[in-house]
N, CA, C and O of each residue as an XYZ file, in Angstrom:
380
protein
N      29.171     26.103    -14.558
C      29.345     27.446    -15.053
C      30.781     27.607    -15.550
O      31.660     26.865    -15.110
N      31.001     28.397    -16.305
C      32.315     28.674    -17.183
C      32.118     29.814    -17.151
O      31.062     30.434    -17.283
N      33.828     30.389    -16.848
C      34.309     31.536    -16.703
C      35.272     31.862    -18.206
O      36.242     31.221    -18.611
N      34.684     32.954    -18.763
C      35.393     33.582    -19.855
C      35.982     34.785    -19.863
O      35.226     35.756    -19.897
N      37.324     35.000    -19.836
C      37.524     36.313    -19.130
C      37.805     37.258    -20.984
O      38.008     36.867    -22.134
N      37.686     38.304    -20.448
C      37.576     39.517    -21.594
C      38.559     40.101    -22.335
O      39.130     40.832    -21.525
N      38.996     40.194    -23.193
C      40.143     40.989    -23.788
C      41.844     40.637    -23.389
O      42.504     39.767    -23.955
N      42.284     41.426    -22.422
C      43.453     41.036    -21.851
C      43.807     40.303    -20.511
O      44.910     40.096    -20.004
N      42.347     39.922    -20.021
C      42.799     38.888    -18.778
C      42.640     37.695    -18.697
O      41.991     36.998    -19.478
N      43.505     37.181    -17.270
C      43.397     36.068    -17.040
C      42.709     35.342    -16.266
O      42.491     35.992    -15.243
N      42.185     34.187    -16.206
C      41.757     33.430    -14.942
C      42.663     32.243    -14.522
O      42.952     31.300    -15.258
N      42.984     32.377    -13.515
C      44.044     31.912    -12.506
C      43.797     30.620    -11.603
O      42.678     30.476    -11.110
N      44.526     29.929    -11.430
C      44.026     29.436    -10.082
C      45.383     28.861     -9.112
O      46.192     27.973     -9.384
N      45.290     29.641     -8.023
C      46.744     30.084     -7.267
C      46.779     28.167     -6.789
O      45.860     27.405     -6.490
N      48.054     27.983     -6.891
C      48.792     26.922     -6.366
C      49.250     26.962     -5.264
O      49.639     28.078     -4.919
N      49.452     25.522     -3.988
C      49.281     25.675     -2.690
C      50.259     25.678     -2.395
O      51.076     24.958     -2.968
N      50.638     26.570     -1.272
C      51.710     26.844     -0.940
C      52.267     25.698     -0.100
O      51.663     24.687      0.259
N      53.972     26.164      0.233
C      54.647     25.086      1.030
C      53.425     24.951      2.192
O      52.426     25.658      2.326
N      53.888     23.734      3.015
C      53.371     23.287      3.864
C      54.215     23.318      5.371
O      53.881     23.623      6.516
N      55.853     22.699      4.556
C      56.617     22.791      5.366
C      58.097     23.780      4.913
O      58.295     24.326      3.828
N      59.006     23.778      6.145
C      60.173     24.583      5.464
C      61.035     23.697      4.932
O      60.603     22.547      5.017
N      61.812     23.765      4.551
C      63.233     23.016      4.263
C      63.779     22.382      5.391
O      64.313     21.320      5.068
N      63.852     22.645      6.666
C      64.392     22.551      7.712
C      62.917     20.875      8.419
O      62.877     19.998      9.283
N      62.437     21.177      7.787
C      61.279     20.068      8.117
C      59.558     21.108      9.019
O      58.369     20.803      8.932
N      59.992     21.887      9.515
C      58.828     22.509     10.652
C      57.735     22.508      9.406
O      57.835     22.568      8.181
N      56.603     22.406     10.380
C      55.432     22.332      9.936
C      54.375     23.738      9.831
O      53.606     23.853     10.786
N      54.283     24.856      8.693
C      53.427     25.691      9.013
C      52.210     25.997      9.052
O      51.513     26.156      8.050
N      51.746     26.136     10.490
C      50.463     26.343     10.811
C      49.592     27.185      9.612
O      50.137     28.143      9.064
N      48.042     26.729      9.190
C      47.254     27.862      8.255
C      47.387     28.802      8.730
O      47.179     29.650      7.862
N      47.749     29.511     10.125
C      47.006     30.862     10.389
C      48.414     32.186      9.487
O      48.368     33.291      8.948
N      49.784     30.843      9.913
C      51.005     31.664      9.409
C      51.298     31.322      8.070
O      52.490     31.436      7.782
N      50.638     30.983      7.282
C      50.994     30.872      5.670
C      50.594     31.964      4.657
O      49.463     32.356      4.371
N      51.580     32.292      4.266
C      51.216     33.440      3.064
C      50.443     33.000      2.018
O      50.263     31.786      2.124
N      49.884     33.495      1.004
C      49.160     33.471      0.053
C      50.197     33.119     -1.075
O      51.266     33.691     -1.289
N      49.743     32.236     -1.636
C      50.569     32.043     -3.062
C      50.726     32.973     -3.940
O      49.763     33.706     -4.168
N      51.858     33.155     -4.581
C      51.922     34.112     -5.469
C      52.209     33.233     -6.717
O      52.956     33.737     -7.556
N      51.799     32.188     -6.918
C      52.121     31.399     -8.370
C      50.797     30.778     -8.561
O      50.079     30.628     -7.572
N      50.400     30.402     -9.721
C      49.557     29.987    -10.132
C      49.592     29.657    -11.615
O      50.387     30.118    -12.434
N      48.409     28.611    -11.882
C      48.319     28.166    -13.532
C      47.119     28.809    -14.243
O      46.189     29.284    -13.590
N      47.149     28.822    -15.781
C      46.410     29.793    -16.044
C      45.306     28.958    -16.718
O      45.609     28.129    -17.576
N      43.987     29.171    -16.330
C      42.984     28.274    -16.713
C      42.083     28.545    -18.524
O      41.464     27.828    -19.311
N      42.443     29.760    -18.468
C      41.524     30.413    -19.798
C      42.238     31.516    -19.755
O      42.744     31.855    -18.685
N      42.433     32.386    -21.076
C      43.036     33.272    -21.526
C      41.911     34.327    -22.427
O      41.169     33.824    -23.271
N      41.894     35.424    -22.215
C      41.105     36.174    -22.906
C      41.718     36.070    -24.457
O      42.589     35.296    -24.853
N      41.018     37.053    -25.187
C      41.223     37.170    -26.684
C      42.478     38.438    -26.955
O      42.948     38.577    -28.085
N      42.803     39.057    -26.133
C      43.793     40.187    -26.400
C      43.702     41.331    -25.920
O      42.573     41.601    -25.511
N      44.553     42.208    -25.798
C      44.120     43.498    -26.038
C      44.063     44.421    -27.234
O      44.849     44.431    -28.181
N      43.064     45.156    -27.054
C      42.910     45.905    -28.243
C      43.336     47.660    -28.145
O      42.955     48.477    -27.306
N      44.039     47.813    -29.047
C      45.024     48.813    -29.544
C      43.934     49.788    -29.569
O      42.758     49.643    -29.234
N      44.740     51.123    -30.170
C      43.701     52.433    -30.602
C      43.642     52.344    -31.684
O      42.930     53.226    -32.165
N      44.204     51.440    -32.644
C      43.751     51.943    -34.364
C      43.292     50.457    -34.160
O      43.631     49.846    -35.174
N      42.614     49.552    -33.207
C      41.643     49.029    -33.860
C      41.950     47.478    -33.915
O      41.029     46.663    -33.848
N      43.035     47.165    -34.018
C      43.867     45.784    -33.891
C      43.950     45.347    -33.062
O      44.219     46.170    -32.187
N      43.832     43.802    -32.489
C      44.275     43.102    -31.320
C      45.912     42.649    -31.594
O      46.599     42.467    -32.600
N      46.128     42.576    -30.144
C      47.054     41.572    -30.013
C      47.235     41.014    -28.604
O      46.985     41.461    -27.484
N      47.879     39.619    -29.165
C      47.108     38.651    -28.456
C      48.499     38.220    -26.761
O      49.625     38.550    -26.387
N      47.572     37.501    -26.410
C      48.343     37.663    -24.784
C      49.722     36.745    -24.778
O      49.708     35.567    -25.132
N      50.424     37.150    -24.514
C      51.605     36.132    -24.522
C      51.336     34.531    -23.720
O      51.594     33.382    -24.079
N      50.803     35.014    -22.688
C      50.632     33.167    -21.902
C      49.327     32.784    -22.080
O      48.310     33.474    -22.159
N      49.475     31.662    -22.130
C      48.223     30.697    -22.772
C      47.796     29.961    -21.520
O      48.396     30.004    -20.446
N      46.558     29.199    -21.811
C      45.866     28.284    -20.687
C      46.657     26.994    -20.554
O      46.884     26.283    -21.533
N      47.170     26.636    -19.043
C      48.219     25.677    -18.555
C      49.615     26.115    -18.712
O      50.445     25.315    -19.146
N      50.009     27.549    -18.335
C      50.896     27.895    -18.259
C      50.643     28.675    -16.245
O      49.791     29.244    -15.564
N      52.116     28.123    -16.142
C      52.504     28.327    -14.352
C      53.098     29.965    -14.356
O      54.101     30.340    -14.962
N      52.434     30.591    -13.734
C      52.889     32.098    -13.707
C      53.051     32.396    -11.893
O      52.666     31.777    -10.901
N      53.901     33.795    -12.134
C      54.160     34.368    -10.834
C      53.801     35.707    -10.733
O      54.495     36.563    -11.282
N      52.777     36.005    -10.083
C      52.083     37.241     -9.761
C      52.333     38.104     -8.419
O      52.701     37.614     -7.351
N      52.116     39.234     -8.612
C      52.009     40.132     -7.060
C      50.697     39.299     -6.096
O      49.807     38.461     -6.239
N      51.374     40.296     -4.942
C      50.847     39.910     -3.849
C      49.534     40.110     -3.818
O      48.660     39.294     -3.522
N      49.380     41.662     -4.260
C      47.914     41.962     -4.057
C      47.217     42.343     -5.547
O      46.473     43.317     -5.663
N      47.525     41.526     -6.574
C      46.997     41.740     -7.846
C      45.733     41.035     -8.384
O      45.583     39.900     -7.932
N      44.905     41.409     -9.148
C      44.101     40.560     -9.278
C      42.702     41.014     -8.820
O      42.624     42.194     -8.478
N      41.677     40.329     -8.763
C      40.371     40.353     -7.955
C      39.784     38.679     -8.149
O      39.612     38.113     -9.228
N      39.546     38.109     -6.787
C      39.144     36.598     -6.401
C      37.827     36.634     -6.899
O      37.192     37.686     -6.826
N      37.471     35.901     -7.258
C      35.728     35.358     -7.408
C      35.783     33.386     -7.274
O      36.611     32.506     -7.510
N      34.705     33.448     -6.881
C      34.600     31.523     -6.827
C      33.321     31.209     -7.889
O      32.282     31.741     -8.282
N      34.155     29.915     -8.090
C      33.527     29.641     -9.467
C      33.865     28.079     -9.397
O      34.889     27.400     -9.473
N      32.126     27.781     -9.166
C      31.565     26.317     -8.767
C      32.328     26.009     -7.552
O      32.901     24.922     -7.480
N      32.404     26.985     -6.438
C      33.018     26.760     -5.265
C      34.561     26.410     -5.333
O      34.918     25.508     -4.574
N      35.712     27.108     -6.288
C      36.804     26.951     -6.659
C      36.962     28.687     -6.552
O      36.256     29.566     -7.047
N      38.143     28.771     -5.727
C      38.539     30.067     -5.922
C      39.742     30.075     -6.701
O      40.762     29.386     -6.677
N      39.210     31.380     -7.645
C      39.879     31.762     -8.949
C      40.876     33.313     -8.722
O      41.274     33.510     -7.574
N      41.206     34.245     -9.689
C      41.353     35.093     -9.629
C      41.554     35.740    -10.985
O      42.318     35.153    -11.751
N      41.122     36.589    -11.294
C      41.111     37.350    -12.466
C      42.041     38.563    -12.760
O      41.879     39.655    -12.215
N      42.992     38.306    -13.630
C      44.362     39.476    -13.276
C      44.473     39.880    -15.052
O      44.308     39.065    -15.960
N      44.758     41.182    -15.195
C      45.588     41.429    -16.239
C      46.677     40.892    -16.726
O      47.338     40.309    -15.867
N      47.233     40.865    -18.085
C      48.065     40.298    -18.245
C      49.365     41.114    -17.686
O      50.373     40.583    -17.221
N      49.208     42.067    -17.782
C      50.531     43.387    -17.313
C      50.879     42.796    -15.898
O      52.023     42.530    -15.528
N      49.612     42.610    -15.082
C      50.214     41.831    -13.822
C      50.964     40.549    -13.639
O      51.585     40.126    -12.663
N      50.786     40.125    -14.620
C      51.856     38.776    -14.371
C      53.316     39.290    -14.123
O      53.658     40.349    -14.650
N      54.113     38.645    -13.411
C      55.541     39.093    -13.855
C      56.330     38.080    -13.920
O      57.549     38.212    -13.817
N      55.612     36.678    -14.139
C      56.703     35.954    -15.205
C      55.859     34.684    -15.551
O      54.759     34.373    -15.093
N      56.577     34.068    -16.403
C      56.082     32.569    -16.543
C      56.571     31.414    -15.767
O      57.112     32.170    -14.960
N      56.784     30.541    -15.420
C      57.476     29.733    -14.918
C      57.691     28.584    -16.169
O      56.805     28.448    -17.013
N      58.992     27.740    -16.217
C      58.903     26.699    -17.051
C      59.643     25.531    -16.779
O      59.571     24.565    -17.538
């Protein structure tokens, strides 16, 4: 199955977080935060204006972005969890 997302969003797929600190300690799953970075798998077609015109999303598919904490909405897709975010939610690219 293939995921095509609509107009101005994205489909995501969050990258794994540290494992360990700098210091070497090892963090347990129960204490690991949720990634807030991820690469972008498919890109919608744009958003569309009021007189009628698109324009198109600044980040493209295989670009590393950094998102909020709680942005987005998850769905799994072929047992891969994804997430589907606006582009407004991104708040940066990475490069």
């Amino acid at each position: 199955m293939k995921l095509r997302p609509l107009q101005d969003r994205l489909v995501v797929r969050r990258l794994d977080g540290e494992t360990t600190t700098k210091g070497g300690i090892i963090i347990p799953d129960s204490a690991k935060e949720r990634p807030l970075e991820g690469e972008v798998i498919a890109v919608g077609a744009g958003k569309r204006m009021d007189d009628g015109n698109t324009v198109a999303c600044d980040v493209k598919a295989g670009d590393r972005i950094l998102f909020g904490k709680y942005s987005g909405t998850e769905v799994q897709v072929e047992g891969v969890e994804h997430l589907i975010l606006r582009e407004d939610e991104v708040l940066g690219v990475i490069s």
